[in-house]
C-alpha positions in Angstrom: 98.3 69.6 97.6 96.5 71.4 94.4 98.3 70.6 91.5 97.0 74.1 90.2 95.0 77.4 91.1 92.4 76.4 88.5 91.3 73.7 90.7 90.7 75.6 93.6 87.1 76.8 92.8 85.7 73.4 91.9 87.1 71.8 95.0 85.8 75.1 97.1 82.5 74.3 95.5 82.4 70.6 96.5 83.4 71.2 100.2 81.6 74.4 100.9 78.9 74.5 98.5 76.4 77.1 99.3 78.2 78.9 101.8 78.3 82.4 101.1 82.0 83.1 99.7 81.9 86.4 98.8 80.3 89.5 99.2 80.5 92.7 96.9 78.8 96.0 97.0 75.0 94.6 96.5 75.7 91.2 95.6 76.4 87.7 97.1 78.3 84.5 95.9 78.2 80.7 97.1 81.4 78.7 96.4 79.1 77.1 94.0 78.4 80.0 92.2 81.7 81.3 91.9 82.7 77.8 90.3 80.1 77.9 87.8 81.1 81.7 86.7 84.5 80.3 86.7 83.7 77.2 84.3 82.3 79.9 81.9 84.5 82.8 81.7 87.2 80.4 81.0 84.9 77.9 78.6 84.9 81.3 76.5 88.5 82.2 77.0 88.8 79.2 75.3 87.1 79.9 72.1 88.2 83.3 71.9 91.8 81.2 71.6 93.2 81.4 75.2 95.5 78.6 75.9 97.5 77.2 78.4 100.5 78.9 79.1 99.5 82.1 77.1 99.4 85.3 79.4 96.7 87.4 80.6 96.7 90.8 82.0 94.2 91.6 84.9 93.7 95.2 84.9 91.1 96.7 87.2 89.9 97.7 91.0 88.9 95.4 93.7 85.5 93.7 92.4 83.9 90.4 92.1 84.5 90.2 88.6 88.2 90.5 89.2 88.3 87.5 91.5 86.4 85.5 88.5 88.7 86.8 86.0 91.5 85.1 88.1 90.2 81.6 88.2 89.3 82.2 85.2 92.4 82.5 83.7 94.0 79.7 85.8 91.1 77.5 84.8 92.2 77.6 81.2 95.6 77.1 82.4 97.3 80.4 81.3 99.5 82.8 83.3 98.0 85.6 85.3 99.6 89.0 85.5 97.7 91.2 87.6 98.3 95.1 87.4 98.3 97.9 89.9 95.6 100.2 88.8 97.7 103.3 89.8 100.1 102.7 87.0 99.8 105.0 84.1 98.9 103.8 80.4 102.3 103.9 79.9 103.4 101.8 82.5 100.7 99.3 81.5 101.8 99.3 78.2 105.5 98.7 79.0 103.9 95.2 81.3 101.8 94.3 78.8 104.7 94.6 75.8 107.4 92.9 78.4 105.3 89.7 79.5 103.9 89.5 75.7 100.1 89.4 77.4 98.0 88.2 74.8 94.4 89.9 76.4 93.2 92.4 78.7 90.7 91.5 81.0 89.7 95.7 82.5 86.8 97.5 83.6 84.9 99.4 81.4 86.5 103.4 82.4 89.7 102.1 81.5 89.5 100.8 78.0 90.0 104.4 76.4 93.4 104.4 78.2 94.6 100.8 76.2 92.6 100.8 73.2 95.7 101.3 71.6 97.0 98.4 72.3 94.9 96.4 70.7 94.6 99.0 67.5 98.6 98.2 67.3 98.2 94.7 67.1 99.9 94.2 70.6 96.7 91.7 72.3 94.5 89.8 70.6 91.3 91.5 72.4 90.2 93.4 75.5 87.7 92.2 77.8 85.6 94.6 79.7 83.4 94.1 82.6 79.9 95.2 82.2 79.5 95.5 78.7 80.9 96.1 75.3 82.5 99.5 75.1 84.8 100.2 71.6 86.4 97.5 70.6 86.0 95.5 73.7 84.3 92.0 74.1 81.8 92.0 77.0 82.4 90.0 80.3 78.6 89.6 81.0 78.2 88.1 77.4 80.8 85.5 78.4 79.8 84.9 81.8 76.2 84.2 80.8 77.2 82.2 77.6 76.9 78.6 78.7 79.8 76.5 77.4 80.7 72.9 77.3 83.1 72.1 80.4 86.6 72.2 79.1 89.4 69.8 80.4 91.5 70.5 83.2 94.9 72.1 81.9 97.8 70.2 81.4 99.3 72.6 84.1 102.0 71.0 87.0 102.8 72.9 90.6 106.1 74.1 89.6 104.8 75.6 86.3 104.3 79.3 85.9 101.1 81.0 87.1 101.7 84.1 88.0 103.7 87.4 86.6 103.6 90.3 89.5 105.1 93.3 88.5 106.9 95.3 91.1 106.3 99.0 91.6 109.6 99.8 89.7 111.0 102.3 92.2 114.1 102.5 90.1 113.7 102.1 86.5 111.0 99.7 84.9 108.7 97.4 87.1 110.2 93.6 86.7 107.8 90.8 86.7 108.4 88.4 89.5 107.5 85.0 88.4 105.3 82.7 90.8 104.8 79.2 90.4 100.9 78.0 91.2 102.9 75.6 94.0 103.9 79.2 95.7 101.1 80.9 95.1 99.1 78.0 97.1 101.3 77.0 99.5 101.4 81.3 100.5 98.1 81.1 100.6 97.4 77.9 102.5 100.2 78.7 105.6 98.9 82.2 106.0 95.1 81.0 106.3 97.1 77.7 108.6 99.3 80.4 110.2 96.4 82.9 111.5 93.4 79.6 112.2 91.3 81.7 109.2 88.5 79.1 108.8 84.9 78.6 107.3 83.3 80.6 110.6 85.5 83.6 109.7 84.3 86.6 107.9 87.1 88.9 106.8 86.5 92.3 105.7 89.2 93.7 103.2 90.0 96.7 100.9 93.2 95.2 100.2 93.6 95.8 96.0 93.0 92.1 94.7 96.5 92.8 92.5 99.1 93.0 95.8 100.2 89.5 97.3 98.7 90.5 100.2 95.1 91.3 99.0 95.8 87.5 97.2 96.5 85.9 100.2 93.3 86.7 101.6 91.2 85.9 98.7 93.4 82.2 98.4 92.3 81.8 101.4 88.5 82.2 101.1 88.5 80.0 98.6 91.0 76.8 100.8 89.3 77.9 104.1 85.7 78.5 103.5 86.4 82.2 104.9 84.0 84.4 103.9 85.7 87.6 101.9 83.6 91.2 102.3 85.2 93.2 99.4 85.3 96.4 99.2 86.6 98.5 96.0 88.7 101.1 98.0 89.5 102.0 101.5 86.4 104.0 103.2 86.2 104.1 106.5 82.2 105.0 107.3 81.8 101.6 105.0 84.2 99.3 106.3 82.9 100.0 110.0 79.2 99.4 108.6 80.3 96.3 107.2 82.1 95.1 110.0 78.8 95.4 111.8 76.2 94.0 109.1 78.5 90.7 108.1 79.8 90.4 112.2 83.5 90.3 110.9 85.5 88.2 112.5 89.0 89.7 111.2 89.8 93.0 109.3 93.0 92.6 107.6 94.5 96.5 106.7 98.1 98.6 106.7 99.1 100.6 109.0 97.3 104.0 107.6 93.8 102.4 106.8 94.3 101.7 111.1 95.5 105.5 111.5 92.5 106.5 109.5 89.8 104.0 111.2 91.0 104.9 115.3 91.1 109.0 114.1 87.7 108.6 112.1 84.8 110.8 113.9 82.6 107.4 113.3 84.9 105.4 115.1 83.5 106.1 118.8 80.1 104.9 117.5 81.1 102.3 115.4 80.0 99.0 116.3 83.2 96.4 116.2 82.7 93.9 118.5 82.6 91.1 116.2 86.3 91.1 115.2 88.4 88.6 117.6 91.6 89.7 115.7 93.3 92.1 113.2 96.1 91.6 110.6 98.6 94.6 109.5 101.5 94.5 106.9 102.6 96.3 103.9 104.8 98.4 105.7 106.1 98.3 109.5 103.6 99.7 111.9 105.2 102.0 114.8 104.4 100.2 117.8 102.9 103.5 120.1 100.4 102.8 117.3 99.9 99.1 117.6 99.0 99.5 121.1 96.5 102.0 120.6 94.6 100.2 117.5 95.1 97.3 120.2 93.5 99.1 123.1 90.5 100.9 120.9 89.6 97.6 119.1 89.9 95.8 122.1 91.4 92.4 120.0 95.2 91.9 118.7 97.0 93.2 116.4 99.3 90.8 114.6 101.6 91.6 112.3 102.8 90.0 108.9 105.3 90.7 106.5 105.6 89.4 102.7 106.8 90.6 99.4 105.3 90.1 95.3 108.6 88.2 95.0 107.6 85.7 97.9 103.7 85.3 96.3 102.6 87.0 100.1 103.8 86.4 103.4 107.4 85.8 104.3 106.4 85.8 107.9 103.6 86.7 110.8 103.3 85.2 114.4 100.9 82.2 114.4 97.5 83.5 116.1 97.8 81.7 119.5 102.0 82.0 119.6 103.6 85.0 121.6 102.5 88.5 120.0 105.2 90.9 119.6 104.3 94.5 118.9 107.3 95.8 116.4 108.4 91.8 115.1 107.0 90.5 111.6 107.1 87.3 113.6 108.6 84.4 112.4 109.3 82.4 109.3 106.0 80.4 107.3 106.0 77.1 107.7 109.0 75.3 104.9 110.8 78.4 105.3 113.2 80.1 106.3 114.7 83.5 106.9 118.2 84.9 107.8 119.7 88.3 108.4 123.2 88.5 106.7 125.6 91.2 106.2 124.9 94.0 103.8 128.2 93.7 102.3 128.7 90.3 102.4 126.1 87.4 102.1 128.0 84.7 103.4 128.0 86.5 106.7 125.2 86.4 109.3 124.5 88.8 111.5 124.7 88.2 115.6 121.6 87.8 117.2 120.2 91.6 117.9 122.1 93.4 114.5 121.0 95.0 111.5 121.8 93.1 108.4 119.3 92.3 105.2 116.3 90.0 105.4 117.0 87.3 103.1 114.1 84.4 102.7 114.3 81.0 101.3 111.5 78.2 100.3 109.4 76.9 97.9 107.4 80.6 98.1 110.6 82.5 96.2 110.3 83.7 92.7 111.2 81.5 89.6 113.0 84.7 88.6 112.3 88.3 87.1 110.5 88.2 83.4 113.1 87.8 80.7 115.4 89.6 82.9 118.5 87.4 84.1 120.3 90.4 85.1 118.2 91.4 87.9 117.4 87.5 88.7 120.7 87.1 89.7 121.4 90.4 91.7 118.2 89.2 93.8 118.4 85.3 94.0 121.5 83.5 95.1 122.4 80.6 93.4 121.5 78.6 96.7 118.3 80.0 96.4 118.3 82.5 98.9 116.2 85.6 97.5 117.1 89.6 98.7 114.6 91.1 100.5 116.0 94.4 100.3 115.0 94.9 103.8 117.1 95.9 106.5 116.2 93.7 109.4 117.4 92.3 113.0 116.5 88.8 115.0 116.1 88.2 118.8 117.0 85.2 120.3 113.4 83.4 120.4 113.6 83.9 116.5 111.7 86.7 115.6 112.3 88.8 113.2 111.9 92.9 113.3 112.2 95.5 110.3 114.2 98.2 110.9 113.8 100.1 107.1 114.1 99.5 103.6 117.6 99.4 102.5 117.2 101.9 100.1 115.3 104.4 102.4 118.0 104.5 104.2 119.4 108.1 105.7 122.9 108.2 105.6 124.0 111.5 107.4 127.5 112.7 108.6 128.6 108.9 108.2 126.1 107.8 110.5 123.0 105.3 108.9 119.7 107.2 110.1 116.1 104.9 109.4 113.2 106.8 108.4 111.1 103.8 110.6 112.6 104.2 113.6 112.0 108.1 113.6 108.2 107.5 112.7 107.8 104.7 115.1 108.8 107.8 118.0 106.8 110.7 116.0 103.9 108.4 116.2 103.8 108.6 119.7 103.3 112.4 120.1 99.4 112.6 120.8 99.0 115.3 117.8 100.7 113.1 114.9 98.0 111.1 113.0 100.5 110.0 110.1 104.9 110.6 109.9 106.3 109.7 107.3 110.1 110.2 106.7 112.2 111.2 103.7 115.5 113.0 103.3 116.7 116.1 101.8 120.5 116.5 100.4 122.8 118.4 102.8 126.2 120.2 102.1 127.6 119.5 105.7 126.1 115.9 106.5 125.9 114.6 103.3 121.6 113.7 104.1 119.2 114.7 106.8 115.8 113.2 107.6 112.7 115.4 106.7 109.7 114.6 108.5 106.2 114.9 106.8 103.8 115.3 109.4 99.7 114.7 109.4 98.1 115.6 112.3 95.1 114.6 113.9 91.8 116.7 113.2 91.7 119.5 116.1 95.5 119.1 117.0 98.4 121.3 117.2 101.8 121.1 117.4 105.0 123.0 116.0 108.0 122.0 114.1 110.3 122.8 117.2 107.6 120.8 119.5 108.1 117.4 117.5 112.0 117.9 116.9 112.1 118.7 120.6 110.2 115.8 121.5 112.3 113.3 119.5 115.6 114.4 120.9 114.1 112.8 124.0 114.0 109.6 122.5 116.8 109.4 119.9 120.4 110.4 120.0 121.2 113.3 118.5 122.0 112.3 114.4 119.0 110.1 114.1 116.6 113.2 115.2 114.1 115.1 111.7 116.3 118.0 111.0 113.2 119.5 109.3 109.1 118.9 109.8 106.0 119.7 107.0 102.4 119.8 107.6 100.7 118.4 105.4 97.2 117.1 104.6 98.3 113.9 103.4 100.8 111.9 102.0 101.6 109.9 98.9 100.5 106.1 99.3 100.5 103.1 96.6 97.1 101.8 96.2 97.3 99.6 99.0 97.6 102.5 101.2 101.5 102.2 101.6 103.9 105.1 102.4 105.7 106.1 99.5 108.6 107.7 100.9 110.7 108.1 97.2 107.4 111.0 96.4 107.2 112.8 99.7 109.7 115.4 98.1 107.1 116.2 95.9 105.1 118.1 99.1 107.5 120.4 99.6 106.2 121.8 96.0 102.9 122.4 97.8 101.4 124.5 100.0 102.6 124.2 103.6 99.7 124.0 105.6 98.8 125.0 109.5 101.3 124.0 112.1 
C-alpha cells in the first residue's frame, strides 16, 4: 500500500503513462502529464515556504487545476482542506481561521471575496488559477516554472492528510480529520468494490471537495480510469459527453438522475456506452431506481459514505446481488452495525431501525481541535456515529431509513421524510419530493411535502395526499403539499431538507 497521496501521481505515471487521465472542458491529460504538473506546483510550493504538515485550503469548482492543486499539496507533504464553494466568505473565513491554513489555492472570481484574509495577516499568500489578480500569486506562473525535483515528504499512512469540513447543519462546520491510509484505502476498495479499471471512462460532475467526487478521482489515478470532468451538473453536456468519450459509468445523486430521465434531450440522447451507473449522496426512492434502470437500460447501484469515513461506507460489489433501496454492504476491512438510538451497547434485531454506526481503518482521526464533538461521534472502541437511521436484512445489507435529525416526530409517532418521498416518487406527475416539517399545536410536527413536478404534469395537493394514504398508514401521510420550481440542494446536488421552509416564503406556483 501507498505510504502517501503524494505518491500516487508518479506511480500513475509509471504504470499508465500516456493514457489519457483526464479530460476537462477543451483539454486532455496523460498520467504523465498530470505528474509533471504535479512535480511543479509543489517544487514552487516549496519555495514559496510550504512544508510538510502545514495546511492548505483548496477553494474552487470542479477543474483540472483543482485536481493538480491536490497532489500538489500532498506532494509537498502538507494537509489538504478542501472547501465547498457554496459556503459564504464567512464561512470560509471561520475554516480557514479554525484549521490555521497557511494558503489559498482559488480561482480567480473568488479572490475579491478572501482578499481580506491575507490583508489581515491570516495566510501567507493566495494562489489563483489563471493569472495574477490583486494580491494573488499566479498558478500558470508556477505550473510553467520548472523546478528542481524536491524529495519525497517525510509523511507516514497514519499521518494527517486531509481536513473535510462538514456542512455545519447545526452550528459551525467541524473538520473531520483523514489520514492519507483512509483516504487511499476509500479510494482503492470503491474502485476494487465496483471493477472500475483502465478501460473505464467515467463521466462526473461530482464537486472535487465531497468524499464522493474524491473517490472517483482516487480512483483514476490507482485504476487507470479515465475521469470526464465537468464543472457543474448540465444535462445537454453530460449526455454529449457520455456519447463523445463512450462512458462506461456515470457516477451522479439521485436528482442529477431525476433531471437526466425528465430532460427533453434524454429520448435522443445517445447512452449506450455506459454498462453501469453509481448513485449516493442521499437515499434514492426505489420507484425511481427502476425507472433510471429501465431508461438507461444498465444498473443502478447504490453507495453510501460520509466526509467523516473519507467516502464510502458501503455499496454492493458490481457482480454481487443488486438491491434497489440497500446501500449494500460494508467495504472491505469494515464494518457496520445498527445499534439502539438510546443506547449503543445495544444492537438492533435483524429488520429494526436503529443508527448506522461504521468502524475501520476509513474513520476520522477526530474533529479539528474539537474533542468535544470527537467524543460525542467516536466511541472509545472506535466505532464512529453515522447519524443515520438505518435497518439490516438477514443476508447483510444495509438500508437507510432517514437522517436522525430529519426525523418527523408527530403525535408520538416517528414519521421519515424518506420513506414518504420514496412513495411520492412513484406518482407519475412528481419529478422531485422532498420532505420537511412544519410545527403543529395538536401533533407536536407534521410532514410538509415540497413537490416538483414533471414538465406538462398536473396534479393537486388532495391528489398526492390521497395517493399516499394508499400506501402509508395514516400518521406517516404529508399533512400539507407546495409546488414549487425547485428545491434547495448542496452543491453536490443533495436535498437540503433543514431550507425547504424557506419556500413557503415564496411564491406558490401551479398545482
Amino acid at each position: 500500500m501507498l505510504d502517501h497521496l503524494g505518491q500516487l501521481p508518479g506511480l500513475a505515471a509509471k504504470k499508465f503513462g500516456n493514457n489519457e487521465a483526464l479530460s476537462f472542458e477543451n483539454r486532455s491529460f496523460s498520467f504523465i502529464e498530470i505528474n509533471s504538473l504535479v512535480e511543479n506546483i509543489a517544487s514552487n510550493l516549496r519555495t514559496l515556504g510550504i512544508k510538510e504538515k502545514d495546511v492548505i485550503t483548496l477553494y474552487a469548482s470542479n477543474c483540472w487545476e483543482w485536481i493538480i492543486s491536490y497532489f500538489g499539496i500532498a506532494r509537498v507533504g502538507a494537509v489538504i482542506n478542501p472547501v465547498n464553494t457554496m459556503l459564504t466568505p464567512t464561512e470560509i473565513k471561520y475554516v480557514v481561521n479554525d484549521c490555521k491554513a497557511k494558503a489559498i489555492i482559488t480561482s480567480s472570481e473568488k479572490v475579491s471575496q478572501i482578499i481580506d484574509l491575507k490583508k489581515e495577516g491570516k495566510i501567507n499568500f493566495i494562489i489563483s488559477f489563471g493569472e495574477a489578480v490583486q494580491e494573488s500569486i499566479s498558478f500558470n506562473d508556477l505550473i510553467n516554472n520548472n523546478m528542481s525535483k524536491i524529495d519525497m515528504p517525510n509523511v507516514s499512512s497514519n499521518d494527517l492528510s486531509t481536513i473535510g469540513y462538514t456542512s455545519g447543519t447545526t452550528g459551525h462546520p467541524k473538520g473531520a480529520m483523514q489520514s492519507h491510509r483512509a483516504v487511499i484505502l476509500n479510494g482503492s476498495m470503491t474502485s476494487q468494490m465496483h471493477m472500475r479499471n483502465e478501460k473505464d471512462v467515467v463521466v462526473s460532475a461530482l464537486p472535487c471537495p465531497h468524499v464522493y467526487g474524491n473517490v472517483v478521482m482516487t480512483g483514476m489515478m490507482m485504476f487507470g480510469t479515465k475521469l470526464v470532468l465537468h464543472k457543474v451538473f448540465d444535462a445537454p453536456s453530460i449526455f454529449k459527453d457520455i456519447e463523445k468519450h463512450k462512458a462506461t459509468i456515470f457516477d451522479g445523486v439521485p436528482t442529477m438522475f431525476m433531471y437526466m430521465i425528465d430532460h427533453p434531450d434524454f429520448k435522443k440522447a445517445n447512452i449506450k456506452s455506459l454498462t453501469r451507473c453509481y448513485v449516493g449522496g442521499q437515499t434514492m426512492p426505489v420507484a425511481i431506481m427502476e425507472n433510471v434502470e429501465k431508461k438507461f437500460k444498465v444498473p443502478l447501484i447504490e453507495l453510501w459514505g460520509m466526509t467523516e469515513i473519507a467516502g464510502l461506507g458501503s455499496t454492493h460489489p458490481l457482480y454481487g446481488k443488486n438491491k434497489h433501496g440497500s446501500i449494500g454492504c460494508a467495504l472491505p476491512f469494515c464494518e457496520l452495525k445498527i445499534v439502539d438510538v438510546d443506547n449503543v451497547k445495544k444492537n438492533m434485531p435483524i429488520g429494526e431501525v436503529g443508527e448506522l454506526m461504521v468502524k475501520g481503518p476509513i474513520t476520522m482521526m477526530g474533529y479539528f481541535g474539537d474533542k468535544k464533538r470527537t467524543k460525542e461521534t467516536l466511541e472509545n472502541d472506535g466505532w464512529l456515529h453515522s447519524g443515520d437511521l438505518a435497518k439490516m436484512d438477514e443476508e447483510g445489507y444495509f438500508y437507510i431509513v432517514d437522517r436522525k435529525k430529519d426525523m418527523i416526530l408527530t403525535a408520538g409517532y416517528n414519521v421519515y421524510p424518506a420513506e414518504i418521498e420514496r412513495v411520492l416518487a412513484k406518482h407519475p406527475s412528481v419529478s422531485i419530493a422532498a420532505v420537511g416539517k412544519e410545527e403543529d399545536k395538536l401533533k407536536g410536527e407534521i410532514a410538509k411535502a415540497y413537490i416538483v413536478l414533471k414538465e406538462n404534469f398536473k396534479t393537486s395537493e388532495d391528489e398526492l395526499i390521497n395517493f399516499c394514504r394508499e400506501h402509508l398508514a395514516a400518521y406517516k401521510c404529508p399533512r400539507k403539499v407546495i409546488f414549487v420550481d425547485d428545491v434547495p440542494k448542496t452543491s453536490s446536488g443533495k436535498i437540503m431538507r433543514r431550507e425547504l421552509n424557506k419556500l413557503d416564503k415564496l411564491t406558490i406556483k401551479k398545482n
